[in-house]
Every structure is written in C-alpha cells, then in structure tokens.
PDB file of N, CA, C and O in Angstrom, chain B, residues numbered from 101:
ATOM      1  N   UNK B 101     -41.567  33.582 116.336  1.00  0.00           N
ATOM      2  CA  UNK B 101     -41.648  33.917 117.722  1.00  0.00           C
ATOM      3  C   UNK B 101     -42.574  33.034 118.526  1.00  0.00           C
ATOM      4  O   UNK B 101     -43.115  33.307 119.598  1.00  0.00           O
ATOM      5  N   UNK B 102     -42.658  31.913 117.804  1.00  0.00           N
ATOM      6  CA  UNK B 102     -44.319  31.068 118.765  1.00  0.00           C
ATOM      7  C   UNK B 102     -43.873  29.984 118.560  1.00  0.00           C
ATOM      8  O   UNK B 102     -43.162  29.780 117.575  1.00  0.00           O
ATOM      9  N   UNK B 103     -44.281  28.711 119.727  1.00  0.00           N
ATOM     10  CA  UNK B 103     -43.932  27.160 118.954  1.00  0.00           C
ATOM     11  C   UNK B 103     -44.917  26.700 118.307  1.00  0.00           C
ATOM     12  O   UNK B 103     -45.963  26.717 118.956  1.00  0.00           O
ATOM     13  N   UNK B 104     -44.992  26.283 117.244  1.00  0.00           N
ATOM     14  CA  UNK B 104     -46.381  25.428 116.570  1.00  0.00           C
ATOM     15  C   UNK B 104     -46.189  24.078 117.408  1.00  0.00           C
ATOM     16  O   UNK B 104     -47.228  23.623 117.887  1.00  0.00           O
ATOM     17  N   UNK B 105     -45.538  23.691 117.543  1.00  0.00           N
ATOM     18  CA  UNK B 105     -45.918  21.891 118.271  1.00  0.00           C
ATOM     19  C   UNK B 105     -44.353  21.349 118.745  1.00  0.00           C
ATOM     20  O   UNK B 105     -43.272  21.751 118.315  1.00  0.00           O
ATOM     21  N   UNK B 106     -44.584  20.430 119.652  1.00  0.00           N
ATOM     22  CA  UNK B 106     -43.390  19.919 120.352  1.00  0.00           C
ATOM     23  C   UNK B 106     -43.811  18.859 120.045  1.00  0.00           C
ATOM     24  O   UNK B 106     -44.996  18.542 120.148  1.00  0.00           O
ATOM     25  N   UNK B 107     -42.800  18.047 119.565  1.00  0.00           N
ATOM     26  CA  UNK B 107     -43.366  16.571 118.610  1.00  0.00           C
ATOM     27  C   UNK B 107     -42.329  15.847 119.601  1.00  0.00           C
ATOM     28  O   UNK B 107     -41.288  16.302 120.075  1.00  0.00           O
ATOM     29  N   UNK B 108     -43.110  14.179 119.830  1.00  0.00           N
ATOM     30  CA  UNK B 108     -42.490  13.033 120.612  1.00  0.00           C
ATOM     31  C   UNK B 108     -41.255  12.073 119.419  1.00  0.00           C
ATOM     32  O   UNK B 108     -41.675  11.577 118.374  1.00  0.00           O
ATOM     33  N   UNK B 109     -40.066  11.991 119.759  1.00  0.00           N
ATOM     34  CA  UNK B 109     -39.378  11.710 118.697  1.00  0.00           C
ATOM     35  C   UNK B 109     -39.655  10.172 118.618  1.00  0.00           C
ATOM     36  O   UNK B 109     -39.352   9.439 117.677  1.00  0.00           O
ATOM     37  N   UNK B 110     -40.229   9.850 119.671  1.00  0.00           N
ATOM     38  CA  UNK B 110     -39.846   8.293 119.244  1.00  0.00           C
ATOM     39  C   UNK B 110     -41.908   7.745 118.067  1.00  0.00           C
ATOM     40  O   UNK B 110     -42.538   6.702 117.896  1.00  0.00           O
ATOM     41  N   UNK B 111     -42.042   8.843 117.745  1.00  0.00           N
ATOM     42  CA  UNK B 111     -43.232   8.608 117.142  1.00  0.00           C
ATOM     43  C   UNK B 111     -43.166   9.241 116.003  1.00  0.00           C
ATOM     44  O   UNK B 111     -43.177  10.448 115.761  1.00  0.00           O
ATOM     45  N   UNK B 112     -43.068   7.951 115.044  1.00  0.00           N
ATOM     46  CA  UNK B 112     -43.115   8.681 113.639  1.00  0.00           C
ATOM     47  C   UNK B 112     -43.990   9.617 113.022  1.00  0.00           C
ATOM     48  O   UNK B 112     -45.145   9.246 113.230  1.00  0.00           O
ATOM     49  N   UNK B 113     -43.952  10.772 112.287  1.00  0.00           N
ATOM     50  CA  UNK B 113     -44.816  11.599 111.962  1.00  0.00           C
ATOM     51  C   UNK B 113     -44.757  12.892 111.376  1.00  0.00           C
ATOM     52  O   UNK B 113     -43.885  13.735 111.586  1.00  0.00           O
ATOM     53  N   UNK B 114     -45.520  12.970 110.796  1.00  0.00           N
ATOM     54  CA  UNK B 114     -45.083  14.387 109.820  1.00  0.00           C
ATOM     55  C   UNK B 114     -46.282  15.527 110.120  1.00  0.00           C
ATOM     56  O   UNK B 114     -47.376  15.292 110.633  1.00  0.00           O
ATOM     57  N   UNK B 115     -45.753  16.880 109.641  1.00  0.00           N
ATOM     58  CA  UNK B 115     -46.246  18.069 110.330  1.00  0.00           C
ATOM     59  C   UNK B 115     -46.276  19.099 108.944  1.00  0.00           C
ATOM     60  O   UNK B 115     -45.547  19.093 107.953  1.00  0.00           O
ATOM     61  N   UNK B 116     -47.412  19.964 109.301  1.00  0.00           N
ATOM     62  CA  UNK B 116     -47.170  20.784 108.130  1.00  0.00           C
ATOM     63  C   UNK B 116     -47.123  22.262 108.912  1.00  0.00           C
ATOM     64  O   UNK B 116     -48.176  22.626 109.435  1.00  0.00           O
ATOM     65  N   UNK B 117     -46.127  23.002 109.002  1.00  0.00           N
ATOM     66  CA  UNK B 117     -46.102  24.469 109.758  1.00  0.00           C
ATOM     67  C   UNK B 117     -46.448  25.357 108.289  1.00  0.00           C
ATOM     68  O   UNK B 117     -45.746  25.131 107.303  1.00  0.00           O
ATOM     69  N   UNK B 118     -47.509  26.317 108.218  1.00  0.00           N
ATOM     70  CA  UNK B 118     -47.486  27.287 107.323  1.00  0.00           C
ATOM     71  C   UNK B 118     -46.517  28.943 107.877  1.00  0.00           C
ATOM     72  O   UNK B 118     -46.745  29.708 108.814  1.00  0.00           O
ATOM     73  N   UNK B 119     -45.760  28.958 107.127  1.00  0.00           N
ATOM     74  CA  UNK B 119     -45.280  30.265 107.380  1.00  0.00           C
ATOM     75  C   UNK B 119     -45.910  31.417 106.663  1.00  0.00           C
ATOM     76  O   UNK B 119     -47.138  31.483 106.617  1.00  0.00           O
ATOM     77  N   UNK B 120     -44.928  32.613 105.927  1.00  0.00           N
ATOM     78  CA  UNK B 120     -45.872  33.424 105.039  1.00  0.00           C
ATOM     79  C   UNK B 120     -44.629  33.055 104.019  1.00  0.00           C
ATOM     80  O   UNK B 120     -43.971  34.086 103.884  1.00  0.00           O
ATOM     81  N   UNK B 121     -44.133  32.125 103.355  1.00  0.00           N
ATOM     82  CA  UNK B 121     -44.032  32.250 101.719  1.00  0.00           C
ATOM     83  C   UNK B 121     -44.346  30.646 101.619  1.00  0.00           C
ATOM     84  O   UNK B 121     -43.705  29.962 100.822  1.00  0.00           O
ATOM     85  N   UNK B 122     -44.975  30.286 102.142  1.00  0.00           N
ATOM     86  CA  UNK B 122     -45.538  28.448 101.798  1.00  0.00           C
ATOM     87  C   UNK B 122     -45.815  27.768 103.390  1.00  0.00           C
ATOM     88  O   UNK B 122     -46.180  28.260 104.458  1.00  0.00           O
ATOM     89  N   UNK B 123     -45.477  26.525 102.992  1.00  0.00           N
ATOM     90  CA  UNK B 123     -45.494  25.584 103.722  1.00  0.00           C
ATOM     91  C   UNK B 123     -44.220  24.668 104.331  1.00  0.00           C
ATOM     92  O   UNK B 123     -43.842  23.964 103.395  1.00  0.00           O
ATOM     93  N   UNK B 124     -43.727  24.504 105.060  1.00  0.00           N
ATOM     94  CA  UNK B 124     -43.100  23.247 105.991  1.00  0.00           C
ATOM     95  C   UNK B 124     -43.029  22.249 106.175  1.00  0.00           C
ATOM     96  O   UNK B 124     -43.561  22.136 107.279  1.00  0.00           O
ATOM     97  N   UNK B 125     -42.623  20.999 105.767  1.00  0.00           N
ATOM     98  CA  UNK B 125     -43.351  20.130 106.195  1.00  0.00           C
ATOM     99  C   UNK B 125     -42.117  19.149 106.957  1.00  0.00           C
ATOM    100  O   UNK B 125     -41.186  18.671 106.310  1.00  0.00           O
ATOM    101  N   UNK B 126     -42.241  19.010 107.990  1.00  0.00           N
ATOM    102  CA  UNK B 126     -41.067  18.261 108.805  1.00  0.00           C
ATOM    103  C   UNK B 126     -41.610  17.132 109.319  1.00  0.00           C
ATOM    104  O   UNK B 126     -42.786  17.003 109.658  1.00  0.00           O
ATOM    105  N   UNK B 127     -40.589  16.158 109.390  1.00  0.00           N
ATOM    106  CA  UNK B 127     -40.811  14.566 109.052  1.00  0.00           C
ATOM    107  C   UNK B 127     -39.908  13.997 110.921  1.00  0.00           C
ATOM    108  O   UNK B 127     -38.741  14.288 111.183  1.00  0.00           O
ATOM    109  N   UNK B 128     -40.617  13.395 111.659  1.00  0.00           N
ATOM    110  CA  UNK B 128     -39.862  12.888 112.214  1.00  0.00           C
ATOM    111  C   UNK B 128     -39.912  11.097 111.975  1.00  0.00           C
ATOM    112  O   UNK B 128     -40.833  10.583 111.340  1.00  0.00           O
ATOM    113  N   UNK B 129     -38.996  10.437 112.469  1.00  0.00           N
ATOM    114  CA  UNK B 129     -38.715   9.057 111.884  1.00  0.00           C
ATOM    115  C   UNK B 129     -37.186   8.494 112.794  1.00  0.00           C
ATOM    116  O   UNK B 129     -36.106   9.083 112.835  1.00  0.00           O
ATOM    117  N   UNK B 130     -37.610   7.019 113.536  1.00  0.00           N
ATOM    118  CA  UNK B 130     -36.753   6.874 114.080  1.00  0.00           C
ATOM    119  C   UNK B 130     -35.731   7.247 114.975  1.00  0.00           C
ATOM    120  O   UNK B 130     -34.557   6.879 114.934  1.00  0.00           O
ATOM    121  N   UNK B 131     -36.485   8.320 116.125  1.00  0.00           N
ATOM    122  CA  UNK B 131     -36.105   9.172 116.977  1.00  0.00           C
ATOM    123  C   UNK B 131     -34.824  10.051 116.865  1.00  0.00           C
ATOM    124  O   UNK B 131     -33.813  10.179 117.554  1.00  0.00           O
ATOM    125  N   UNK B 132     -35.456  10.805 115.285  1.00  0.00           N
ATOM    126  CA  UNK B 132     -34.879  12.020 114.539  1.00  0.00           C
ATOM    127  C   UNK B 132     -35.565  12.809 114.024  1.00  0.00           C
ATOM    128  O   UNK B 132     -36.747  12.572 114.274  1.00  0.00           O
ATOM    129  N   UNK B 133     -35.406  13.750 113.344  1.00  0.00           N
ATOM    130  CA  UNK B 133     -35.970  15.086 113.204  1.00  0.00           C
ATOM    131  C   UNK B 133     -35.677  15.885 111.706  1.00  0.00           C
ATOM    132  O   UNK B 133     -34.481  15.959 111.425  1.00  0.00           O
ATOM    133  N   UNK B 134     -36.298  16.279 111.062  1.00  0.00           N
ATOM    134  CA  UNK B 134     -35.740  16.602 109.708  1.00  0.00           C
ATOM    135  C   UNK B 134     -36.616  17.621 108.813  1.00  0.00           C
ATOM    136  O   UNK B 134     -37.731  17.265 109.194  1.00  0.00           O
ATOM    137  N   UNK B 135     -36.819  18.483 108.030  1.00  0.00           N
ATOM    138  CA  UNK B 135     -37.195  18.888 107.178  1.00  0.00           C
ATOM    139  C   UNK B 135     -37.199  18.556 106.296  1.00  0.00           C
ATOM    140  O   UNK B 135     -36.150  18.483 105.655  1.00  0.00           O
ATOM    141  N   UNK B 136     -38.410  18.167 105.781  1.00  0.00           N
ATOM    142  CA  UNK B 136     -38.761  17.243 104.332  1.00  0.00           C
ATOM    143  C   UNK B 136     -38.864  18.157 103.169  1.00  0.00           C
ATOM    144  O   UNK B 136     -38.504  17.942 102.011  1.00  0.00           O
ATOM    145  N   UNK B 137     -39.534  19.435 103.784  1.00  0.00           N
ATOM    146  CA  UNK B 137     -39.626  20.183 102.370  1.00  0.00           C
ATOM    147  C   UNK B 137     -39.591  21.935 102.960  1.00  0.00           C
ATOM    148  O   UNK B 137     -39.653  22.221 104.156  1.00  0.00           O
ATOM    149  N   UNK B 138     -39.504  22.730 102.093  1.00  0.00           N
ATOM    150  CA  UNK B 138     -39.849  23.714 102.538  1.00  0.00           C
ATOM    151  C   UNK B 138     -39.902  24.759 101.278  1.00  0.00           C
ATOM    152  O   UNK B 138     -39.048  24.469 100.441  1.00  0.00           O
ATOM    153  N   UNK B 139     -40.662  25.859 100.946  1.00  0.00           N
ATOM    154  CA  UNK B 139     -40.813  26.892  99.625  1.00  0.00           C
ATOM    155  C   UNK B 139     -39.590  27.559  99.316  1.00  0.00           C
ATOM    156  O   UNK B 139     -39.393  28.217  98.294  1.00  0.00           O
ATOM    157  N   UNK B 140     -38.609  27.324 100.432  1.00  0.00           N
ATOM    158  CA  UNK B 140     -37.408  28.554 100.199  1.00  0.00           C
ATOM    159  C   UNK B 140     -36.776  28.112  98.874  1.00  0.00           C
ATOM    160  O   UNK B 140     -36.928  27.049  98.272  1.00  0.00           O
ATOM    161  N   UNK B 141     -35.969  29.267  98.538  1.00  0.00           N
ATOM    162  CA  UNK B 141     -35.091  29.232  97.301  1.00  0.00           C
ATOM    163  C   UNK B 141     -34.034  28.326  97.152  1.00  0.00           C
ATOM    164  O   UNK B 141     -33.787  27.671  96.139  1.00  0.00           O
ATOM    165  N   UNK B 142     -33.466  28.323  98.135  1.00  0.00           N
ATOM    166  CA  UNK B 142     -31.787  27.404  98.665  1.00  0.00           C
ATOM    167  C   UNK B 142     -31.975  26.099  99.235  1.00  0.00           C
ATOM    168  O   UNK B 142     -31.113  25.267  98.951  1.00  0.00           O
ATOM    169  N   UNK B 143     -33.034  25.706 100.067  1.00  0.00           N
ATOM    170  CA  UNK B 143     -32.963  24.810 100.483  1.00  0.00           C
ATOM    171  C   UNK B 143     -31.553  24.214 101.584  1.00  0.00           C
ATOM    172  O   UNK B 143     -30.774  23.262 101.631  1.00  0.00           O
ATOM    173  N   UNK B 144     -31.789  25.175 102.177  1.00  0.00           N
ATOM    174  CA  UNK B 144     -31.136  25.398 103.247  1.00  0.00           C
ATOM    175  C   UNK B 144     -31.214  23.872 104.498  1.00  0.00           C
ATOM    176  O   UNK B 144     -30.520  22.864 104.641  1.00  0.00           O
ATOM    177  N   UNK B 145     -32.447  24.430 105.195  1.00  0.00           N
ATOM    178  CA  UNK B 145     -33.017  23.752 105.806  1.00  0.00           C
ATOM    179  C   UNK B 145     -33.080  22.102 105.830  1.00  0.00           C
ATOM    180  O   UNK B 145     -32.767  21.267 106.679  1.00  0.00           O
ATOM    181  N   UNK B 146     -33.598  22.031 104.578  1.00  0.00           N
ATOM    182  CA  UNK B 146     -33.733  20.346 103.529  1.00  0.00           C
ATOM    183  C   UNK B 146     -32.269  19.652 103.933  1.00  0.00           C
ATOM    184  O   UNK B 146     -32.084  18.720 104.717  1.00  0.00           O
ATOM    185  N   UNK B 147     -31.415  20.299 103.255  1.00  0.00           N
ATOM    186  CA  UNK B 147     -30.436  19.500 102.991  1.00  0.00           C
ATOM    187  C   UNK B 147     -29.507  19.245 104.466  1.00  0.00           C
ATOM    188  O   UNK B 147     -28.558  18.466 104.558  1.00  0.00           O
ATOM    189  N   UNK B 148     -30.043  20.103 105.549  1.00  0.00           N
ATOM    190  CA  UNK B 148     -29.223  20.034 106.793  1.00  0.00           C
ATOM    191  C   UNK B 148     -29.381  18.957 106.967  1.00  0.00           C
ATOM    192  O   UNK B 148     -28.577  18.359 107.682  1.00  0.00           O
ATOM    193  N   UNK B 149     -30.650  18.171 106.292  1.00  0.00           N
ATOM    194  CA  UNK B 149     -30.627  16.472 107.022  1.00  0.00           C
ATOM    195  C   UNK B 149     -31.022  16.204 108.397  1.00  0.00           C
ATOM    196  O   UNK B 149     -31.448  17.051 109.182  1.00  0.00           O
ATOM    197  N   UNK B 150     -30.844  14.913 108.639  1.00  0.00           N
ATOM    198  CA  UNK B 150     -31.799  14.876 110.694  1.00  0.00           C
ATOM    199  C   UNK B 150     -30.657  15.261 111.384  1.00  0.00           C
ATOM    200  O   UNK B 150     -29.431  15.307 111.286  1.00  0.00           O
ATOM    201  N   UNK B 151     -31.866  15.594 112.349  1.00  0.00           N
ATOM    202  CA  UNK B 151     -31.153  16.412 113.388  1.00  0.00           C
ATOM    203  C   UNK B 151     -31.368  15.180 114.740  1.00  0.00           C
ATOM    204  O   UNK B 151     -32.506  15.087 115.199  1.00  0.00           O
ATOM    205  N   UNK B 152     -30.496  14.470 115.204  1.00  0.00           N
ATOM    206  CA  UNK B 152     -30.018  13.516 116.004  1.00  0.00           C
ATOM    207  C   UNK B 152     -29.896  13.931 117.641  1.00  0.00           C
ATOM    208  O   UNK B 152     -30.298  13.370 118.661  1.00  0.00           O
ATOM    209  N   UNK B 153     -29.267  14.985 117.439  1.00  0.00           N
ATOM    210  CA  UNK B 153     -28.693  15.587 118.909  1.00  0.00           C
ATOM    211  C   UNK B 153     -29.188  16.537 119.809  1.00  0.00           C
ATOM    212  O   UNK B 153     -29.257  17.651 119.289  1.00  0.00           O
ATOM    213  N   UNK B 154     -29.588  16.488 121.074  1.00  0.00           N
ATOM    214  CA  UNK B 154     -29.862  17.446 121.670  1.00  0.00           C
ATOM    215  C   UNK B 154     -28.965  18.879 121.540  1.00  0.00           C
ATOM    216  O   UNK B 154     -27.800  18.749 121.915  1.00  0.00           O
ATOM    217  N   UNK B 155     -29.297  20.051 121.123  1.00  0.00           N
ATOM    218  CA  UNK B 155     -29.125  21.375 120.890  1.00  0.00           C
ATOM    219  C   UNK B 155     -29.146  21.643 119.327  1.00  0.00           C
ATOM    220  O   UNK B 155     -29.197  22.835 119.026  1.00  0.00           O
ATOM    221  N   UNK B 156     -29.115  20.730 118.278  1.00  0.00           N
ATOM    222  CA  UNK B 156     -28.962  21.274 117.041  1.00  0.00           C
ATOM    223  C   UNK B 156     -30.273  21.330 116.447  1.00  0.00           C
ATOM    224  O   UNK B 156     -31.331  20.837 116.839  1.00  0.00           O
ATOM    225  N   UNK B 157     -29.966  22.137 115.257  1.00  0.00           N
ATOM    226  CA  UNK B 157     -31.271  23.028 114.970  1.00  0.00           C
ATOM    227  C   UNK B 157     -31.238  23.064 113.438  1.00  0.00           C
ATOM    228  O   UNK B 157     -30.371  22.421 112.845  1.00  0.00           O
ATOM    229  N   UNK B 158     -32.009  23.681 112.872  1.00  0.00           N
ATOM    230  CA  UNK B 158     -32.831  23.459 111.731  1.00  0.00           C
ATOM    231  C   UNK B 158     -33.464  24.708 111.263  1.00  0.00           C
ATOM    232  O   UNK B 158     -34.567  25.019 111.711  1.00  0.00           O
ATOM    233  N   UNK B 159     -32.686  25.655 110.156  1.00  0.00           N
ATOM    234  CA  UNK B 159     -33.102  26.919 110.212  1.00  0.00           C
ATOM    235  C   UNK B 159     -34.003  27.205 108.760  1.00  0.00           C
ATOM    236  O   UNK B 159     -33.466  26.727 107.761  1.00  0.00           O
ATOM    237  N   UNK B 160     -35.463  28.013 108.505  1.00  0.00           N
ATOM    238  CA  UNK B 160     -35.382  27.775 107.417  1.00  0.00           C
ATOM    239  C   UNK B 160     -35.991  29.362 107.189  1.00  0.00           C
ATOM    240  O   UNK B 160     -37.158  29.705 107.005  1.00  0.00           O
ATOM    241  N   UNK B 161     -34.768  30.184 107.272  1.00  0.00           N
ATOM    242  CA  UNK B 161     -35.449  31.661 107.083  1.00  0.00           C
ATOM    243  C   UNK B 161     -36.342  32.622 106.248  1.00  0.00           C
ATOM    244  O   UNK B 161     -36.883  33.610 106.744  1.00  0.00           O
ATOM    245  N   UNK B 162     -36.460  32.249 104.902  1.00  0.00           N
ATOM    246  CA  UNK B 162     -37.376  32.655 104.196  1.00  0.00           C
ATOM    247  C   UNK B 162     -38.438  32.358 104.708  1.00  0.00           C
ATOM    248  O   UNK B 162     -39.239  33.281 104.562  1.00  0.00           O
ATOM    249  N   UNK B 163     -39.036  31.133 105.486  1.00  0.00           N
ATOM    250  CA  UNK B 163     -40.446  31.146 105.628  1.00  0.00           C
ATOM    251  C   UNK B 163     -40.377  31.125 107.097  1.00  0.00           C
ATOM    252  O   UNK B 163     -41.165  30.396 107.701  1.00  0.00           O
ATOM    253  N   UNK B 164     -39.449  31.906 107.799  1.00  0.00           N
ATOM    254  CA  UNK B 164     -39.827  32.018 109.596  1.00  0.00           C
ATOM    255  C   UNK B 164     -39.913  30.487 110.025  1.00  0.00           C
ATOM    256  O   UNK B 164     -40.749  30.362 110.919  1.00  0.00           O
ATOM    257  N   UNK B 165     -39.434  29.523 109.740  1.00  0.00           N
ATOM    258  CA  UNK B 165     -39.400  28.440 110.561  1.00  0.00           C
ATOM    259  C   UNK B 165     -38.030  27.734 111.084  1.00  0.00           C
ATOM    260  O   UNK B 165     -36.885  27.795 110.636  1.00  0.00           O
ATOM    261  N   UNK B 166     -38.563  27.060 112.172  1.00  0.00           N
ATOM    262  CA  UNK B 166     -36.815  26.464 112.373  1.00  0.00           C
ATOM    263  C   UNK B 166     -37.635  25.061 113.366  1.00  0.00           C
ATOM    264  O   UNK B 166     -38.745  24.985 113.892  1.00  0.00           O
ATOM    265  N   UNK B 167     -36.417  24.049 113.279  1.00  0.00           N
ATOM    266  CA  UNK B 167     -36.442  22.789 114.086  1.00  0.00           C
ATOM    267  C   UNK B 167     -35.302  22.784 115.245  1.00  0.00           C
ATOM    268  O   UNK B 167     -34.216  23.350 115.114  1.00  0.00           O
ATOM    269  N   UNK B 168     -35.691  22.098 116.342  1.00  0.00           N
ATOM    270  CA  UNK B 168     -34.471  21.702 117.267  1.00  0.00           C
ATOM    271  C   UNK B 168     -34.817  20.924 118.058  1.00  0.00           C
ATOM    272  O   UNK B 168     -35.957  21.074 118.496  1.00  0.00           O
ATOM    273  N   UNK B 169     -33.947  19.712 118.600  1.00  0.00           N
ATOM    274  CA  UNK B 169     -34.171  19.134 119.451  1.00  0.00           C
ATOM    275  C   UNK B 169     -33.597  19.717 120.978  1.00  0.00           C
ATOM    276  O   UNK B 169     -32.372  19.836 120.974  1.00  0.00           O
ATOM    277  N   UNK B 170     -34.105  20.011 121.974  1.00  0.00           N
ATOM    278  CA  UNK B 170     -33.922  20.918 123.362  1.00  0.00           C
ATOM    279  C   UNK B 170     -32.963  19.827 124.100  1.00  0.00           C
ATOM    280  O   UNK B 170     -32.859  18.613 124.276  1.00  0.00           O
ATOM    281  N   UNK B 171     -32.216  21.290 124.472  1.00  0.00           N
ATOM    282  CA  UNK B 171     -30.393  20.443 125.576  1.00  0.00           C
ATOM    283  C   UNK B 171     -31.092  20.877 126.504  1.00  0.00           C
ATOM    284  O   UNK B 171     -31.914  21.773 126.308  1.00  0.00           O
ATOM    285  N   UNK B 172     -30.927  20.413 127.499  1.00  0.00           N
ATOM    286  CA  UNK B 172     -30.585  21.154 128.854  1.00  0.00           C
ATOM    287  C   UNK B 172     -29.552  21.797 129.325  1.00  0.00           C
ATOM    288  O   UNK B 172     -29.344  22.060 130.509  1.00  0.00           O
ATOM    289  N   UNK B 173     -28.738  22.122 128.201  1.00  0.00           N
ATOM    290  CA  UNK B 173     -27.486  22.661 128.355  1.00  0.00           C
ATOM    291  C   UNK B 173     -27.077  23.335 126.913  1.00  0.00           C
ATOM    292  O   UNK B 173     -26.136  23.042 126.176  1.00  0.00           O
ATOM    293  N   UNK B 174     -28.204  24.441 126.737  1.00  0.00           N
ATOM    294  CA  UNK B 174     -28.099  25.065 125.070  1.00  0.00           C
ATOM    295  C   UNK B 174     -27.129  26.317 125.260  1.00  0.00           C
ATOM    296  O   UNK B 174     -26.849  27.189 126.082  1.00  0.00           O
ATOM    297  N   UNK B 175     -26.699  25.742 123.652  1.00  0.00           N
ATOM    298  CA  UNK B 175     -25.296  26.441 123.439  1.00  0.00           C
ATOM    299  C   UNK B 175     -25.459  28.088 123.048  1.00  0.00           C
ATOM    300  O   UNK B 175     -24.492  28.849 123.076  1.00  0.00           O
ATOM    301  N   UNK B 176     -26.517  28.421 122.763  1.00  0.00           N
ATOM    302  CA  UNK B 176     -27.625  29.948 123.122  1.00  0.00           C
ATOM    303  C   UNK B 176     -28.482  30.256 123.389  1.00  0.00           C
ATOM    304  O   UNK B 176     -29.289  29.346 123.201  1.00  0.00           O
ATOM    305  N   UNK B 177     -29.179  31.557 123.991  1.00  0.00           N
ATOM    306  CA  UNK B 177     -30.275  31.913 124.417  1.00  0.00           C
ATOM    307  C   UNK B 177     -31.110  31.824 123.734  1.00  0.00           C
ATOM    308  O   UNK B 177     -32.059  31.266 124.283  1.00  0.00           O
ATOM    309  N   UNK B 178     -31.362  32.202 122.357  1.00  0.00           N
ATOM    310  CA  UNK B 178     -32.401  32.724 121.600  1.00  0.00           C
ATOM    311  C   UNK B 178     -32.337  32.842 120.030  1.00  0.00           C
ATOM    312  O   UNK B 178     -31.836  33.842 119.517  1.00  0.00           O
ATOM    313  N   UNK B 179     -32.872  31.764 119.235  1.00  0.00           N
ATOM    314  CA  UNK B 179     -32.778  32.101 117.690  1.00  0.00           C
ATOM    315  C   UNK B 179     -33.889  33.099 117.139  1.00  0.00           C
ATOM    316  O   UNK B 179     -35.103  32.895 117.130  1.00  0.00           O
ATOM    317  N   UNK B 180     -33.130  34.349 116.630  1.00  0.00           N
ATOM    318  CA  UNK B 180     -33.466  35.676 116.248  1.00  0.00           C
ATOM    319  C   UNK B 180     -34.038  35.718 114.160  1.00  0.00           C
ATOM    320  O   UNK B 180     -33.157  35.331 113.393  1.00  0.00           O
ATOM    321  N   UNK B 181     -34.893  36.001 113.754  1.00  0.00           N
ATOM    322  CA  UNK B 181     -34.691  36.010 112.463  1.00  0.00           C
ATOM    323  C   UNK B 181     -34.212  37.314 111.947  1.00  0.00           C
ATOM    324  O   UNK B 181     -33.982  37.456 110.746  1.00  0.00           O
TER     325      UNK B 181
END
C-alpha cells in the first residue's frame, strides 16, 4: 500500500525493498526495469523479465511487492493484494 522509491530509468541501479517473507531486489539497466531476485516460492516476478513499457508491471505476491513503469493512460485503477 506505500511506494518505497520511484527510480530514474535511464540510471542504472539496484534497490533492495524488504517485505515480510525476505527481500527484493530490483535491478534497473538500460532504461528498463526488472526483478533480480525475490524469497517467493515460484518466482513469479523473476522470470517476468524487464519491464520496457509504460503500464506493465511486475507482481511479486508472497512478499507484498510489485514493479511498474507509469502510463498516463493506465489500463487500471489500482493493484490490490
């Protein structure tokens, strides 16, 4: 329900968000966006790969986190866990 950080894409850099079953750690690189790691079971998140486009997103529900790059023209209101 909170943003931890709004990251500049054209600046490479990595982030560590703690949720409550671990850690996060999302990688941006080459004005893209990605999840490098995350504690969940499935690896959900990981394997979605970069996220390129304004509105797509990056979900990683076991540990309450998610990525997206912002449309000005988003395709929903509100990601719910």
């Amino acid at each position: 329900g909170e943003v931890f950080a709004e990251l500049d894409l054209s600046r490479n850099q990595r982030i560590e968000v703690t949720g409550p079953i671990g850690i996060t750690v999302i990688g941006v690189e080459a004005h893209r966006v990605r999840v490098v790691a995350d504690p969940g079971m499935h690896q959900y998140c990981v394997r979605q790969g970069w996220l390129t486009h304004p509105g797509e997103t990056a979900l990683c529900l076991p540990n309450q986190t998610s990525i997206s790059i912002p449309s000005p023209h988003p395709a929903f209101d509100t990601v719910g866990y």
